[in-house]
C-alpha positions as CSV (number, residue, x, y, z in Angstrom):
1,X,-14.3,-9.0,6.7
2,X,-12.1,-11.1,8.3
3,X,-11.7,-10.4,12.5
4,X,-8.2,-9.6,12.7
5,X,-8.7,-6.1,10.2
6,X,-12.2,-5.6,11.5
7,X,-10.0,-5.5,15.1
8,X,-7.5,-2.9,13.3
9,X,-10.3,-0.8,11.9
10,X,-11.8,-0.5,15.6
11,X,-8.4,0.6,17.0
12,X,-7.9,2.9,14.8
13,X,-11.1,4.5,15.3
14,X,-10.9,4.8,19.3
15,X,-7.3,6.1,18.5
16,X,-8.6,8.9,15.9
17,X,-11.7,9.7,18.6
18,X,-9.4,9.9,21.6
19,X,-6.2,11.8,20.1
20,X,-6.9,15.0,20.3
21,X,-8.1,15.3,24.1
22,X,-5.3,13.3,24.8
23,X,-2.9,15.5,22.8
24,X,-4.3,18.3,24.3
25,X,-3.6,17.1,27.5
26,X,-0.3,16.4,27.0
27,X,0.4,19.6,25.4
28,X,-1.0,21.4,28.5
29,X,1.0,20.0,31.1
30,X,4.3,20.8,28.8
31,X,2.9,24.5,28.9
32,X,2.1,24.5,32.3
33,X,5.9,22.9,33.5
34,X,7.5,26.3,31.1
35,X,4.8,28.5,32.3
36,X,5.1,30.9,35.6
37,X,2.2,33.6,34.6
38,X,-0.6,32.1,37.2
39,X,-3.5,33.7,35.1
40,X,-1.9,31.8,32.1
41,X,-1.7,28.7,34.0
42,X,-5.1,28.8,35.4
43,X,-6.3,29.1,31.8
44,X,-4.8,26.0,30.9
45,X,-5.7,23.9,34.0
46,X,-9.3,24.7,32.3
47,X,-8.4,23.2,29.3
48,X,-6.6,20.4,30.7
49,X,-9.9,20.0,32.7
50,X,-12.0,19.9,29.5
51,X,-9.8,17.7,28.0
52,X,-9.6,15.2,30.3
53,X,-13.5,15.5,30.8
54,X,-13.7,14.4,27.1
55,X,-10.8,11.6,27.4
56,X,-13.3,9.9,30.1
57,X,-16.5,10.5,28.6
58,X,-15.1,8.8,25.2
59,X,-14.0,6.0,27.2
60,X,-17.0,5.2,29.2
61,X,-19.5,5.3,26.0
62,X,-16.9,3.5,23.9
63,X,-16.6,0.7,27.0
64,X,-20.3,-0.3,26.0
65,X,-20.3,0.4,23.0
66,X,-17.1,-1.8,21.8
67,X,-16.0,-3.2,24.3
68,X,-17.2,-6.6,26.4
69,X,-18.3,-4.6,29.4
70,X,-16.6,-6.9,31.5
71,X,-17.4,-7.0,35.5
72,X,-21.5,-6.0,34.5
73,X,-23.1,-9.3,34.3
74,X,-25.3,-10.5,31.3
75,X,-27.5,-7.3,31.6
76,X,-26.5,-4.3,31.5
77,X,-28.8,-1.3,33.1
78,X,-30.4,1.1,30.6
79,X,-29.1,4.3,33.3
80,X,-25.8,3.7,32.8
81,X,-26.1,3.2,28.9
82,X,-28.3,6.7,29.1
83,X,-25.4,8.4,31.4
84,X,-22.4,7.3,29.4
85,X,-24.7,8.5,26.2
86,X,-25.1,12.0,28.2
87,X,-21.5,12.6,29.1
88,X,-20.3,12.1,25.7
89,X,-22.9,15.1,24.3
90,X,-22.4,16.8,26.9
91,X,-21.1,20.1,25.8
92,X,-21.6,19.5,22.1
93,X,-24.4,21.2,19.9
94,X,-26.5,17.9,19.8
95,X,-29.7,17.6,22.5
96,X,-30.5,14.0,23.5
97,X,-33.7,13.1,24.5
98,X,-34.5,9.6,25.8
99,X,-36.9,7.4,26.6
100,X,-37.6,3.8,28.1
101,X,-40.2,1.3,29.5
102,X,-37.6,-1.3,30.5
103,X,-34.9,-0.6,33.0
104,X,-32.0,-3.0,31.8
105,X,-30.8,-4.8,28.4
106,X,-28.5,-7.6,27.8
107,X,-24.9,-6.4,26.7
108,X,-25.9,-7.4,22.4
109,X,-28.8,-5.1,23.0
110,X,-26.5,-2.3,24.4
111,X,-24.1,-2.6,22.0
112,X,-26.8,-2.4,19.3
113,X,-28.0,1.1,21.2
114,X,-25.5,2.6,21.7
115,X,-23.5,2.1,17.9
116,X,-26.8,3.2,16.0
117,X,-26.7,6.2,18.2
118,X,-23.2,6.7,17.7
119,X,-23.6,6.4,13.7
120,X,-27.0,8.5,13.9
121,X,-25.3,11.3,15.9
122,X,-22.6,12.1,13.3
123,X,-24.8,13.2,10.8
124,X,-25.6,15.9,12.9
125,X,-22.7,17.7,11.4
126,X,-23.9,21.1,13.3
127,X,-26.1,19.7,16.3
128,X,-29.0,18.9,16.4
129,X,-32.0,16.7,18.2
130,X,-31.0,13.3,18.8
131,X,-34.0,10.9,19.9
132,X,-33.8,7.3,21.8
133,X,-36.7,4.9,22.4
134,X,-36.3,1.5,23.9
135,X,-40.1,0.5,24.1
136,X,-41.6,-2.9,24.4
137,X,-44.2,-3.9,21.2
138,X,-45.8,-7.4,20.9
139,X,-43.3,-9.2,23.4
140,X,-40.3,-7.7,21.3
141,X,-38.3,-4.5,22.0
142,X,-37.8,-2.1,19.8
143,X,-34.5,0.2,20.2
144,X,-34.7,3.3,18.1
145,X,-32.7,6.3,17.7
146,X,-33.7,9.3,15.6
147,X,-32.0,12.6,14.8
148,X,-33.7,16.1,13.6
149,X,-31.8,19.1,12.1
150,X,-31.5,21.9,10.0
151,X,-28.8,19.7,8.3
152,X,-28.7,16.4,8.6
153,X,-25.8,14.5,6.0
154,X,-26.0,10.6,6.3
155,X,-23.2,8.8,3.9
156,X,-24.8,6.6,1.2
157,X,-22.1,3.5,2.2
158,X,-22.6,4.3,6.2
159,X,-26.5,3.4,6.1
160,X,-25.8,0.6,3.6
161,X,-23.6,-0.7,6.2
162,X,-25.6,-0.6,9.4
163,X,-28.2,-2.2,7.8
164,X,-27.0,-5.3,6.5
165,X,-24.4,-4.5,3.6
166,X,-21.2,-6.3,5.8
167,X,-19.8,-7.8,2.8
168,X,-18.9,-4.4,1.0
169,X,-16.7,-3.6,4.3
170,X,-14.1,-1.0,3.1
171,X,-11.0,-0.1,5.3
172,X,-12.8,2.8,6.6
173,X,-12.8,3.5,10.4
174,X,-15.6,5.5,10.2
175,X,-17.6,2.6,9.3
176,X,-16.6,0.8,12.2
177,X,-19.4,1.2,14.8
178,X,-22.1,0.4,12.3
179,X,-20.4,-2.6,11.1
180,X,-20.1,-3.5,14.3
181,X,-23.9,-3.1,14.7
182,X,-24.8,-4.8,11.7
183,X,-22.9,-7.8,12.8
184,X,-24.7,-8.1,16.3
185,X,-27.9,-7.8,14.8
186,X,-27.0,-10.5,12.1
187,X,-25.8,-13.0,15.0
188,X,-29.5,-12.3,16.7
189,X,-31.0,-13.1,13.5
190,X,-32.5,-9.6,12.9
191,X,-31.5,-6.7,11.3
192,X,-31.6,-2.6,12.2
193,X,-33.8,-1.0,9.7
194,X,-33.7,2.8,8.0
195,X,-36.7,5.3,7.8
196,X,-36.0,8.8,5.9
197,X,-38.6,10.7,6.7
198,X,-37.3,13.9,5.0
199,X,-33.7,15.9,4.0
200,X,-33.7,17.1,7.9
201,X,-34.7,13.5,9.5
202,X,-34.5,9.8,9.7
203,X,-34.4,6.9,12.2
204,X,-32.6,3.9,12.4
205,X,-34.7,1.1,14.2
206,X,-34.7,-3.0,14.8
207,X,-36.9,-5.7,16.4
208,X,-34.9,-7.6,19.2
């Protein structure tokens, strides 16, 4: 796929994920300049609160996920890939759990982390248990995300994707992040691997 549409698919996926908390925001403050009830507007300060609680959590995940993470240095430190990852579940039906033996990662590690959690956490369609390991094994690290439910629905094309198939790129926003993480593995000369364990769990894994 050729940079310039990969560039449009990305855009339009941070535009599809950031819409509606910024729509409700804006929606809120048109209510709030027509509304003199006080009960009614301290209602919708609470959503405008939420909303705007979403709006930065988005944007701090998506800032190591896509973006450069400009101003951070080469390494990036695993607490403030484990934070961003926490604010964006936080509230939703999906538990994190997470676990690592080394305390930073270099920003094509990160960005490898913290797409195959993004693409592993939306097959939890109604919550679930979402499991990261970064642990070290014969002088390589291992990143590994996981995710258990009662329903678990992982698209044919989106694991074909993460795990090597870059060629078959359809215009598909939703396939964005793990294109994106197929290509950094490729350019490290390694590749993120899939384990279905059964219908209700799987992990996505890779050697760096």
């Amino acid at each position: 796929m050729k940079e310039l549409d990969f560039a449009a698919l990305l855009c339009s996926r941070l535009c599809h994920d950031l819409i509606s908390p910024v729509g409700a925001i804006s929606n809120g403050i048109e209510i709030l300049n027509d509304e003199d009830d006080e009960a009614m507007r301290i209602e919708v300060m609470k959503l405008l609160e939420l909303s705007v609680g979403q709006t930065s959590n988005r944007l701090k995940f998506y800032r190591l996920a896509f973006g450069a993470a400009g101003g951070m240095g080469n390494q990036v430190p695993i607490r403030d890939a484990k934070s961003a990852t926490e604010s964006l579940f936080e509230g939703s039906p999906i538990t994190l759990s997470w676990n690592s033996e080394i305390g930073e990662l270099n920003k094509n590690a990160i960005k490898l982390i913290m797409n195959m959690i993004l693409v592993a956490s939306e097959s939890l369609i109604r919550g679930g248990e979402l499991m990261v390991n970064i642990t070290v094994q014969s002088n390589k690290i291992n990143l590994e995300v996981s995710v258990r439910a009662d329903r678990v629905i992982f698209q044919d094309k989106i694991c074909e994707m993460i795990c090597g198939a870059t060629g078959q790129m359809e215009s598909d926003p939703k396939l964005a992040p793990a294109y994106l993480a197929a290509s950094v593995a490729e350019q490290i000369n390694s590749k993120i691997e899939y384990t279905n364990h059964n219908e209700n769990s799987f992990t996505l894994n890779i050697f760096i």
